[in-house]
C-alpha positions in Angstrom: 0.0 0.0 0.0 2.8 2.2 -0.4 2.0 6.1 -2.0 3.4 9.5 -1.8 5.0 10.1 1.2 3.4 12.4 3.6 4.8 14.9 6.1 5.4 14.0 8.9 2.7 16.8 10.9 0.5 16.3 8.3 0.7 13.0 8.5 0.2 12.9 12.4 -2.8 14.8 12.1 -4.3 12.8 9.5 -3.6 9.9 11.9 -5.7 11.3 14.7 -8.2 13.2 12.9 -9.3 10.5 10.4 -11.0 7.6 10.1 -9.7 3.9 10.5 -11.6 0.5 8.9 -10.3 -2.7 10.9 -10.8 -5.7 8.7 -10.2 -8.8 10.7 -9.9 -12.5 9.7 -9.2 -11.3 5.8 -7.1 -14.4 4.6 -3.7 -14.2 2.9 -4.3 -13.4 -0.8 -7.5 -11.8 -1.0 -8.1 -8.6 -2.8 -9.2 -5.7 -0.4 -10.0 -2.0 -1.6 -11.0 1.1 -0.4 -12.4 3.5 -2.9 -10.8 3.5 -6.2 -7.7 1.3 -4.9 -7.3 -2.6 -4.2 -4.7 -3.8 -2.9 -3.7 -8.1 -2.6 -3.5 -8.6 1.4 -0.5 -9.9 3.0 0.3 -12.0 6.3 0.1 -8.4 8.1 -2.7 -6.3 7.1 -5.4 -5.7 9.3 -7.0 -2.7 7.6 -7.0 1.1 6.5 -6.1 4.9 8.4 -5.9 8.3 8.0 -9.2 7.8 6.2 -11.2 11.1 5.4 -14.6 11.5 6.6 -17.5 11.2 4.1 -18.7 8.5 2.1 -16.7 5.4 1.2 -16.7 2.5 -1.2 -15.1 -1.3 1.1 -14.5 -4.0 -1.6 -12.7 -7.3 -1.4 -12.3 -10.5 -3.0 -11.4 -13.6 -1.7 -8.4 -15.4 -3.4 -7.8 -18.3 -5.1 -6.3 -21.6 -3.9 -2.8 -23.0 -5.2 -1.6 -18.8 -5.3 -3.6 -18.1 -8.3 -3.4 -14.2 -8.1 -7.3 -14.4 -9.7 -9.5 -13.7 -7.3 -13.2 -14.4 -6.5 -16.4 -12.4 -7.0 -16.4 -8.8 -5.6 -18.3 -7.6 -3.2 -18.6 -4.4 -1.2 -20.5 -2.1 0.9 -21.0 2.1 1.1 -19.7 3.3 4.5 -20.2 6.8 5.9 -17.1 7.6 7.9 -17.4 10.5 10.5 -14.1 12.6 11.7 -12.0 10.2 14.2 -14.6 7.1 13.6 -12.8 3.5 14.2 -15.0 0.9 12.2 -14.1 -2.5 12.8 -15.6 -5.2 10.5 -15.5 -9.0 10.3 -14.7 -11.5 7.2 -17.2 -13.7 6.3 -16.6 -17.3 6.8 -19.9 -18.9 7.5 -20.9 -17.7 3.9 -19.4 -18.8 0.2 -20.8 -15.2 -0.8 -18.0 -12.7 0.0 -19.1 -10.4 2.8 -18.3 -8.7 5.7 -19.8 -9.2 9.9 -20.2 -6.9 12.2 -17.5 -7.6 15.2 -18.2 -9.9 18.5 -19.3 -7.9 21.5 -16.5 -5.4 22.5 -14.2 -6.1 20.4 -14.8 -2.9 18.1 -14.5 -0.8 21.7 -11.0 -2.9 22.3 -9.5 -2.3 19.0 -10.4 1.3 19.0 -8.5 1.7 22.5 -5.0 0.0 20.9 -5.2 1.9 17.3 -2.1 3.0 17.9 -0.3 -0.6 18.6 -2.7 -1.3 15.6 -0.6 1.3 13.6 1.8 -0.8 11.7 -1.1 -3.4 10.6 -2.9 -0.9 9.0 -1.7 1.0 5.7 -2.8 5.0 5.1 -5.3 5.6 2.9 -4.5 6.2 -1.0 -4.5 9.6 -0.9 -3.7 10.0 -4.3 -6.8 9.1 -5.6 -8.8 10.9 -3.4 -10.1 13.9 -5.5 -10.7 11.4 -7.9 -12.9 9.4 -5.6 -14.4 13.1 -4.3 -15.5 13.9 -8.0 -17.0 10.5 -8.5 -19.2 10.8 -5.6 -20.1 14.2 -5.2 -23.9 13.9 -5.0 -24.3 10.6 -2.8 -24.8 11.0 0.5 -25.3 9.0 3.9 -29.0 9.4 2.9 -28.6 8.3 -0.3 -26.7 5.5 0.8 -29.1 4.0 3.4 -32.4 5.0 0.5 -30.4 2.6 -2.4 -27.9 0.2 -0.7 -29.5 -3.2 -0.9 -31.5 -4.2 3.3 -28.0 -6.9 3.3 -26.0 -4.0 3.6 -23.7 -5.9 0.9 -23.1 -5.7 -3.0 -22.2 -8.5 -5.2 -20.9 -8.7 -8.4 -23.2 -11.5 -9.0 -26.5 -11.8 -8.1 -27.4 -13.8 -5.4 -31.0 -15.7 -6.9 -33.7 -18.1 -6.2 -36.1 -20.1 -8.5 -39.3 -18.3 -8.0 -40.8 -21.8 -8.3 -39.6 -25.7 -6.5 -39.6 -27.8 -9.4 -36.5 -30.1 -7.7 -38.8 -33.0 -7.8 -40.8 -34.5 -10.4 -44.0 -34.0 -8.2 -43.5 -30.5 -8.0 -42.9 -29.9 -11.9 -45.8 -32.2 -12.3 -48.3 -30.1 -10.2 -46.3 -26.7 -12.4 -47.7 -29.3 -15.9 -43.5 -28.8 -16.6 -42.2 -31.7 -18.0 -39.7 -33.8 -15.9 -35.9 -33.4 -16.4 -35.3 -36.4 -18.1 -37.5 -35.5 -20.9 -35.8 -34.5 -24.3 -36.2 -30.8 -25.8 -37.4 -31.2 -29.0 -35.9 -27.1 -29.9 -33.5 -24.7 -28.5 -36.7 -22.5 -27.3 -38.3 -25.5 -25.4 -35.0 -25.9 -23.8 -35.1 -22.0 -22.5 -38.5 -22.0 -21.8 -37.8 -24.7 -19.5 -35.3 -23.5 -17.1 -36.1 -21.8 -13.6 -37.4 -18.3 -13.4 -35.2 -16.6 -11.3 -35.4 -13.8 -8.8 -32.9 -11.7 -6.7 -33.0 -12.9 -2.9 -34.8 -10.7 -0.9 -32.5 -7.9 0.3 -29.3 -8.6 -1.7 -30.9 -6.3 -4.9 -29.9 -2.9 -5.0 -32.9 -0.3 -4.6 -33.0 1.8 -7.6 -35.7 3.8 -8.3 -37.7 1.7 -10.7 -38.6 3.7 -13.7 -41.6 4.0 -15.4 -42.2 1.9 -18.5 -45.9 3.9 -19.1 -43.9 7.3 -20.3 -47.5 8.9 -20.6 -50.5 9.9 -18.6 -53.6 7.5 -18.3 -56.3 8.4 -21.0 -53.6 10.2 -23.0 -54.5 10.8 -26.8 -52.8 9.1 -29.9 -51.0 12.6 -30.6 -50.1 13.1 -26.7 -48.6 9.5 -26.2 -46.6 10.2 -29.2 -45.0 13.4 -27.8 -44.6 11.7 -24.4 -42.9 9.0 -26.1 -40.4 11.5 -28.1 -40.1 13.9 -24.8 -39.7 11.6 -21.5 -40.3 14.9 -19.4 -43.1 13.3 -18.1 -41.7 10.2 -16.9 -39.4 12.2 -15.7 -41.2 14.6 -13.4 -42.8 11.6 -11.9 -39.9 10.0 -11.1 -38.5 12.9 -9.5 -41.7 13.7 -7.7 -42.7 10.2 -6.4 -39.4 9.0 -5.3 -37.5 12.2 -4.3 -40.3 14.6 -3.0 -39.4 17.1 -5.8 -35.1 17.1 -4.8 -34.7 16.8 -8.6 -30.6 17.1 -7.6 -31.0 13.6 -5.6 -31.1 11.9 -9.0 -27.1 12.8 -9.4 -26.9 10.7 -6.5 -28.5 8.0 -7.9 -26.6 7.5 -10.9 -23.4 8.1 -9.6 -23.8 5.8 -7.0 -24.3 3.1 -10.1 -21.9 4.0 -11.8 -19.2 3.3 -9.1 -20.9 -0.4 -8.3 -20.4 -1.0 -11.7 -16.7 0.5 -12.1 -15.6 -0.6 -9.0 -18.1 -2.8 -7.7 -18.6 -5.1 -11.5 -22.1 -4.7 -11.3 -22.9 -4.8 -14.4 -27.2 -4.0 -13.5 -25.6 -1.5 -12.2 -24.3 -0.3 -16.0 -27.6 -0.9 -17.2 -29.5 1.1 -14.8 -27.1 4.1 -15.2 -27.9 3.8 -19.4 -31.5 3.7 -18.1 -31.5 7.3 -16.5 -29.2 8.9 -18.7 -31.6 8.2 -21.1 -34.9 9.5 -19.3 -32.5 12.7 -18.3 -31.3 13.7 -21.8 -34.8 13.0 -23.6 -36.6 15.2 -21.6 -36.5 18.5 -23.6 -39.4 20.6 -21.4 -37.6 19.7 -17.9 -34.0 20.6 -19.7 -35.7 24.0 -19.7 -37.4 23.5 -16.2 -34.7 22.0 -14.4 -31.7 24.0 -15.6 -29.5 23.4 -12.5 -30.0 19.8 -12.4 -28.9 19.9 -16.1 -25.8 21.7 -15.7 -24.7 19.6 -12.6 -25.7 16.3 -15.3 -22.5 17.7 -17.1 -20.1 18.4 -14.4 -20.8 14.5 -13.3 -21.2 12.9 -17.1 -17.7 14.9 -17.6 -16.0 13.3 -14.5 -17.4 9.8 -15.3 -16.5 9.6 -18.7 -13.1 10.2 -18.0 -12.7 7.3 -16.2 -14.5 4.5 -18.1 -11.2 2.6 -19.2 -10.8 2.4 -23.0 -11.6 -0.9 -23.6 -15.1 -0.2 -21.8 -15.7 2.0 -24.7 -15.3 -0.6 -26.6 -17.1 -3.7 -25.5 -19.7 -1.8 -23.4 -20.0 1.8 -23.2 -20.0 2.1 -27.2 -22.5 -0.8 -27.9 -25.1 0.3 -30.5 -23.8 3.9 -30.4 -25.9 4.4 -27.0 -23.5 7.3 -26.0 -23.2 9.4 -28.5 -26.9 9.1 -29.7 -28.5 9.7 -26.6 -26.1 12.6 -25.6 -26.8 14.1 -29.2 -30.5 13.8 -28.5 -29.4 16.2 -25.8 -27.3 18.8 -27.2 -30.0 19.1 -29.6 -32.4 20.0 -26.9 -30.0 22.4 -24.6 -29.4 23.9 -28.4 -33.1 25.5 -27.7 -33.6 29.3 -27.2 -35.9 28.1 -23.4 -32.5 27.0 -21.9 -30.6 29.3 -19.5 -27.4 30.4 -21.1 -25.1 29.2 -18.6 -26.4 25.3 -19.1 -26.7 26.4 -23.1 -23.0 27.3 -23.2 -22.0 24.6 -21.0 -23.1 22.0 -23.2 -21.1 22.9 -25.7 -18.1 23.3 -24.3 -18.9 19.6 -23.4 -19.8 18.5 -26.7 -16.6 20.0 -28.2 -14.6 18.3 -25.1 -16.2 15.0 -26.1 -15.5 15.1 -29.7 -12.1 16.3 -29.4 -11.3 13.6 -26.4 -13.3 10.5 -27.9 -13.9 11.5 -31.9 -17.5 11.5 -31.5 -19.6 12.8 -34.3 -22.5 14.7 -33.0 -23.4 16.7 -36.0 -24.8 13.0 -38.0 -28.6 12.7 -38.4 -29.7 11.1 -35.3 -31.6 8.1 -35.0 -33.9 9.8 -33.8 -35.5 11.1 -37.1 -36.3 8.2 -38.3 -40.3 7.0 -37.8 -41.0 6.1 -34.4 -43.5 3.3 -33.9 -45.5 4.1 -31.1 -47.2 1.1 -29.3 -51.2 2.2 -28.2 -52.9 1.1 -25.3 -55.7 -1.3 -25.6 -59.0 0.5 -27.0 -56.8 3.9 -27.9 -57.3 4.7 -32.3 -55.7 6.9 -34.1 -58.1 8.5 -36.3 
């Protein structure tokens, strides 16, 4: 865990005034991390200090037998650190899932008594990376943490899931009218249609705000389900009225916080919830106008996030069916529009010009979006 050096006052102070995380039981060759750094523990480590208050991102791995250096699943957990706090936390044993306990009875009081003979167990905290880590996570906070971290208080890479259904035995897939398991598929479909539905175990998902899939009022007309289908400012308000009692800012929070499980946490749900409101934020042309410093802050965190989405990402994930660039043209089409302030108006393109010098993205192509859009109607709705 070795960084810059610090001085020696500064370093003393950081000592005493900062935060310390006692892992205990972490075996020999695991992966453990702390924000945007991981380190592979040795015989000795027992943990991190000198760690800033605020809100934090544990992670860890266990490691692999025979001195692979791959290591297992990762899993983590949000921590909000106050000024001089001494967490201790347990590994895991009793569970093949990666996690962390909470310490036996005393023990956290003990520890916290002898952080000083602790001292050489424990490396300082990366302080290189920290206004990294600072920019990345502006928006969340302990709030925020306790409203979206899943009830288990941990996150996996991998979902933990159950069959929604027993169907172990050929009685129970009798009852279900399933066939039994011996039975041959006579196509590939059959085959699919056959295995388990599965569902996250209760309190291991991750609470995001579920997003509306109706991106129109009830009773809308043929003409007004079309618009609400081309502008999701609609879906949008309701979101940020239902779930965050108007705080249209708290939906930073949100996707930042998926974005780091799924850069640092491999949650890949995680990516594809952070896709889901981009898009609902930059298709939303009346609240662009409406919500102006929710907009300009968008930028500020898209600008910080894209700059650390490694390259290959770009490639393999981030880049897939041009999601990027044509939802982010979408939106400097809309901030383009004489109804947006010219603070957000200006900032958007100094954004856009950014992103195409940085990345070589062409914004100025037709967008998908002008071609036809087929609008699904609800039942009984006509267009005359």
């Amino acid at each position: 865990m070795a960084g810059p050096r610090l001085e020696p006052e500064l370093a003393r102070q950081l000592f005493f005034e900062g935060a310390a995380v006692v892992v205990l039981g972490l075996p020999e060759g695991a992966e453990f991390g702390i924000d945007y750094s991981a380190w592979t523990v040795g015989p000795r480590f027992r943990g991190v200090k000198m760690i800033p208050p605020g809100i934090h991102f544990l992670h860890c791995s266990a490691g692999r037998a025979g001195g692979s250096r791959e290591t297992g699943p990762r899993t983590g957990c949000f921590l909000s650190l106050q000024r001089r706090e001494r967490r201790v936390l347990r590994w895991d044993t009793r569970s093949e899932a990666v996690g962390l306990a909470a310490p036996a009875a005393g023990e956290a009081e003990a520890l916290a008594e002898n952080l000083q003979e602790m001292d050489r167990f424990l490396g300082p905290y990366p302080y290189e990376t920290l206004r990294k880590w600072v920019s990345l996570t502006s928006y969340i906070s302990e709030a925020a943490v306790e409203r979206l971290q899943p009830e288990s208080g941990r996150i996996c890479a991998f979902s933990e899931v159950l069959p929604v259904a027993a169907g172990r035995h050929a009685s129970e897939r009798a009852e279900q009218r399933r066939p039994r398991f011996d039975a041959e598929c006579r196509s590939y479909a059959e085959g699919l249609a056959r295995l388990p539905r599965m569902e996250p175990r209760a309190g291991t998902e991750i609470r995001f705000t579920e997003l509306p899939k109706q991106t129109y009022p009830d009773g809308a007309t043929p003409e007004e389900i079309t618009r609400h289908s081309m502008d999701l400012s609609y879906a949008l308000e309701r979101v940020i009225r239902q779930r965050y009692a108007g705080q249209a800012l708290e939906l930073l929070a949100e996707l930042q916080f998926a974005f780091i499980c799924f850069l640092i946490g491999n949650v890949y749900d995680a990516f594809e919830h952070w896709k889901r409101l981009l898009n609902i934020l930059c298709r939303s042309e009346d609240a662009i106008g409406k919500y102006q410093d929710l907009y300009i802050n968008l930028i500020s965190v898209l600008y910080h996030q894209l700059n650390e989405i490694p390259a290959d990402f770009f490639v393999d994930i981030v880049s897939q069916d041009n999601f990027l660039t044509s939802t982010l043209q979408v939106f400097f089409s809309f901030t383009c529009s004489a109804a947006v302030d010219g603070t957000l108006r200006k900032k958007a393109e100094k954004f856009k010009a950014h992103l195409t010098k940085k990345f070589k993205w062409d914004f100025e192509a037709e967008p998908d979006d002008c071609a036809p859009i087929v609008v699904e109607l609800p039942e009984g709705v006509q267009v005359d």
